[in-house]
C-alpha positions as CSV (number, residue, x, y, z in Angstrom):
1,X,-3.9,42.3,-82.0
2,X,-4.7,38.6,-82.4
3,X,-1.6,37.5,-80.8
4,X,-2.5,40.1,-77.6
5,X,-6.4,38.8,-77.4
6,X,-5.1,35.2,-77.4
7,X,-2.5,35.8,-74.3
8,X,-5.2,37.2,-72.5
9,X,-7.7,34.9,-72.7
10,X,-5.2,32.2,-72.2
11,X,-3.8,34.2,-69.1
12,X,-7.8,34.1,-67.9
13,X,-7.8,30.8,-68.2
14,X,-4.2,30.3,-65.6
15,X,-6.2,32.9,-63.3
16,X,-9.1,30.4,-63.1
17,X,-6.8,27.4,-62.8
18,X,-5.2,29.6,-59.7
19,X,-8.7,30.1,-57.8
20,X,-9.3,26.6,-58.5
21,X,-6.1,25.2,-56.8
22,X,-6.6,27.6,-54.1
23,X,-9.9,26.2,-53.4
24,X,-8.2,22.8,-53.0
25,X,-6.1,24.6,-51.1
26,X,-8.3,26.1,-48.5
27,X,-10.4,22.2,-48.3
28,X,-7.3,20.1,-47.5
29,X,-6.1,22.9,-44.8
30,X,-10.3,22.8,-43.5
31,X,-10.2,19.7,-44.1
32,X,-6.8,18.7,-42.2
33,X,-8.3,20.7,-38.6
34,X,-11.9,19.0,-39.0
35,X,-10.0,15.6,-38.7
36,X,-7.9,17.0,-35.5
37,X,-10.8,18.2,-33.9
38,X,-12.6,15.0,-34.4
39,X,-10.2,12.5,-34.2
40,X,-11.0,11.5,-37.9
41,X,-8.3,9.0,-39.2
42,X,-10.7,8.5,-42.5
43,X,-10.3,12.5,-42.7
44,X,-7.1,13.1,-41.9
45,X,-5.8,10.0,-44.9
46,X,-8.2,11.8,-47.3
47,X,-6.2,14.9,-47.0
48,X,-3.1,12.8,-47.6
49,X,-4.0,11.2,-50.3
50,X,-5.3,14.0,-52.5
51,X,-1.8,16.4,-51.8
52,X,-1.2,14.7,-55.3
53,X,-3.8,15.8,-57.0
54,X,-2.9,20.0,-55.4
55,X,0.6,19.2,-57.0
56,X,-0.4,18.0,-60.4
57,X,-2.5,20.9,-60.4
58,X,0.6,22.7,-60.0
59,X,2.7,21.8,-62.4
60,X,-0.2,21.9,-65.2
61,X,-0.5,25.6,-64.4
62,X,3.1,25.8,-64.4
63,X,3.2,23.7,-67.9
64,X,0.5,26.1,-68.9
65,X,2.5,29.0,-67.8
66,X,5.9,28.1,-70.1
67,X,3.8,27.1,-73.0
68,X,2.7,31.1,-72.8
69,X,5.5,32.3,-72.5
70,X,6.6,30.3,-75.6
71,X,4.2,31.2,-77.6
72,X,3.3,34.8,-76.9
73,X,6.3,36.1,-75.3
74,X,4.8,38.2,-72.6
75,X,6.5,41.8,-72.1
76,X,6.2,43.7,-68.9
77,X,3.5,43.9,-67.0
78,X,2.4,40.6,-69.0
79,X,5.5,38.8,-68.1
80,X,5.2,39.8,-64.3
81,X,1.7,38.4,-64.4
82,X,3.0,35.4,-65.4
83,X,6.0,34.9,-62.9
84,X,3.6,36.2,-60.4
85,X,1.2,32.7,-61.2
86,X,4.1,30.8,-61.1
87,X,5.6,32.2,-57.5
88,X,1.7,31.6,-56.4
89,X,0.9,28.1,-57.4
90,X,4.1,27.2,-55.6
91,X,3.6,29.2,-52.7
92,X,-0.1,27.5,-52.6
93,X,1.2,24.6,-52.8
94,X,3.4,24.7,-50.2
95,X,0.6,25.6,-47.6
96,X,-0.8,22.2,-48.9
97,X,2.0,20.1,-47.6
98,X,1.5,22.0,-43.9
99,X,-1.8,20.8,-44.2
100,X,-0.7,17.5,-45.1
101,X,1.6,17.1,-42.8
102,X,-1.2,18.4,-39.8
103,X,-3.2,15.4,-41.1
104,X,-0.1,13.4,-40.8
105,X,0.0,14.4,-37.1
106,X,-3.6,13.7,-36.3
107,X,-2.3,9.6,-37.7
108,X,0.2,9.9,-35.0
109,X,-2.1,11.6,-32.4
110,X,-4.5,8.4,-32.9
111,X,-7.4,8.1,-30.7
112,X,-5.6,10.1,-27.9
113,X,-7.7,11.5,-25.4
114,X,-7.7,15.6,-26.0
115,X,-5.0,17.1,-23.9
116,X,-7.1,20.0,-23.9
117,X,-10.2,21.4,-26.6
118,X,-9.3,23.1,-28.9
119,X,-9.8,27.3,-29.3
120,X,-6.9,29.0,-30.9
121,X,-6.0,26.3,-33.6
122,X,-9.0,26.2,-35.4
123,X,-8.9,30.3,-35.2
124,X,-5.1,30.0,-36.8
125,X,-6.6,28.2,-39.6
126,X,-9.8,29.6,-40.5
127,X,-7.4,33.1,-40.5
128,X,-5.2,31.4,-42.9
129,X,-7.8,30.4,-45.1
130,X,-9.6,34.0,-45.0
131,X,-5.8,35.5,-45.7
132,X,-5.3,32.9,-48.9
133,X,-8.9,33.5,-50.1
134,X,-8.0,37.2,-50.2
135,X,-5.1,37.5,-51.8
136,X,-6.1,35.7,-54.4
137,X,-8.8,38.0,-55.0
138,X,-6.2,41.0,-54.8
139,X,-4.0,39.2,-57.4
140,X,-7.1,38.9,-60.0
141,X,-8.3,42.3,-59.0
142,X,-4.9,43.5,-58.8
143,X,-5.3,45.4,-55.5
144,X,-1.9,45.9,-54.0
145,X,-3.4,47.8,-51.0
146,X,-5.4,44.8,-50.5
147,X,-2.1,42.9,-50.5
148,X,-0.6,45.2,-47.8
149,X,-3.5,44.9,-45.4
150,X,-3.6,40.9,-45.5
151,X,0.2,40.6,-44.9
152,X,-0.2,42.9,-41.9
153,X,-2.8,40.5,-40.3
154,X,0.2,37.8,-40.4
155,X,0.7,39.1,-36.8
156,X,-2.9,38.0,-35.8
157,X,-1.5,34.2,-37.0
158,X,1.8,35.3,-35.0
159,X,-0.1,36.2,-31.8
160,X,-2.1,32.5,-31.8
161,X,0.7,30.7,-32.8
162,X,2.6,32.2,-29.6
163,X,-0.6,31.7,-26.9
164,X,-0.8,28.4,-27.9
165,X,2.9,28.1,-27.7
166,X,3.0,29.3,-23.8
167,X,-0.2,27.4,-23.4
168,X,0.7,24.3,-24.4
169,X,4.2,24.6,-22.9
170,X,2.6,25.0,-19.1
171,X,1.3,21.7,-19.5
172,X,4.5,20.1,-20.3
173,X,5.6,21.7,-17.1
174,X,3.1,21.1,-15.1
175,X,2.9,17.4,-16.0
176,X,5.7,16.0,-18.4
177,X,3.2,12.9,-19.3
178,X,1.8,15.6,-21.0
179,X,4.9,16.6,-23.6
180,X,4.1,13.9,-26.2
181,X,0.5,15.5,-26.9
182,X,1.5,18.9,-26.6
183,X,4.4,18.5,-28.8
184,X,2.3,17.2,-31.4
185,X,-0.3,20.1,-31.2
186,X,2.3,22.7,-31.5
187,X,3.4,20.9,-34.5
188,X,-0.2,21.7,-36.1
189,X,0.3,25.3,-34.7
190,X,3.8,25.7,-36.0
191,X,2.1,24.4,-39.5
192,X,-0.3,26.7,-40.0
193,X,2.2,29.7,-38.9
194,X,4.2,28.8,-41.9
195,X,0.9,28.6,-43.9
196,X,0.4,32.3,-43.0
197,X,4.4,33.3,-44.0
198,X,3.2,31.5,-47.4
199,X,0.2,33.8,-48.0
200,X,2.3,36.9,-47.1
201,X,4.9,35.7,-50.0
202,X,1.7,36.0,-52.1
203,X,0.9,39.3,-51.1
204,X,4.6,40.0,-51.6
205,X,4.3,39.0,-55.6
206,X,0.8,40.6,-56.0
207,X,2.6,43.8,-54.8
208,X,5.2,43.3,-57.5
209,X,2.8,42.1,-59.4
210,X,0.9,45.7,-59.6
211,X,3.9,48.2,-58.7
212,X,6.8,46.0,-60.7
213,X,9.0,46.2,-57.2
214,X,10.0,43.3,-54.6
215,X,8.8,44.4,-51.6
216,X,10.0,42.3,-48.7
217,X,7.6,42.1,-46.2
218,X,8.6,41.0,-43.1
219,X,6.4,37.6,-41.6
């Protein structure tokens, strides 16, 4: 009975270490569009420089994670709890480097002049970071319907990611002076399209997490 009380309170302790890197999580993906839509260079290397800290983050769950397994040796649904973290934290911070590497693209962007304002970016992200905050809250409340429903809004991401596509790409014909800064903005887009895929692999582990079966969902 000890043994069981002390794995969950230690397994507590991972959840909250989760929410906590997914808040860092959600800032440097806020974070990374604030600096596009304001041409913030000060922003955008802030955002850079702190992906380290989202990564050590990550592997001191992950540390935290083995050391549990270790020591309590997790059966079942215990154990999937546990893989489930581990798939999440690296999932999470994967959508970390995309927003990285959108702040790396505002550097290269510079003090441009906007090709055009921006609409349907800022909507891709702040949909990204209501899907991440959500899944996390169906992973602690263990809510695999929950889980179903966000992955299914990946299409919303999917629908902006493609009207900024077609948008951006009539500029380019209309006036190839215009390819370098539409390039570059479809780069942010195509980053926070993959940001989305991540979140549906959470959902995906949640699922398993709940049912104990992989459900592949496409994104």
């Amino acid at each position: 009975m000890e043994m069981r009380t002390t794995f969950h309170k230690k397994l507590r302790e991972i959840q909250d270490d989760v929410l906590a890197m997914g808040s860092m999580v959600e800032k440097a993906n806020s974070r990374s569009i604030e600096a596009l839509k304001g041409r913030d260079l000060d922003t955008a290397r802030s955002v850079i420089s702190d992906d380290p800290k989202i990564n050590r983050k990550r592997f001191e769950v992950e540390e935290k994670c083995i050391q549990i397994i270790a020591t309590q040796q997790p059966m079942a649904g215990d154990l999937r709890a546990i893989i489930c973290v581990l798939n999440v934290i690296t999932e999470m911070e994967r959508i970390a480097d995309h927003a990285q590497g959108i702040a790396k693209i505002v550097l290269m962007i510079g003090d441009e002049p906007p090709l055009k304002p921006l609409i349907d970016i800022p909507r891709m992200a702040d949909k990204v970071n209501d899907m991440l905050r959500r899944s996390l809250d169906a992973f602690i409340s263990r809510n695999a319907d929950a889980a179903r429903q966000i992955t299914a809004e990946d299409d919303e991401v999917d629908d902006l990611y493609n009207q900024v596509f077609r948008e951006l790409l009539s500029f380019m014909i209309e006036d190839p002076r215009t390819i370098t800064r539409a390039t570059r903005l479809i780069w942010v887009a195509h980053n926070l399209e993959r940001s989305a895929d991540r979140v549906t692999n959470i959902c995906e582990r949640v699922i398993y997490l709940v049912t104990g079966k992989m459900e592949e969902i496409d994104a």
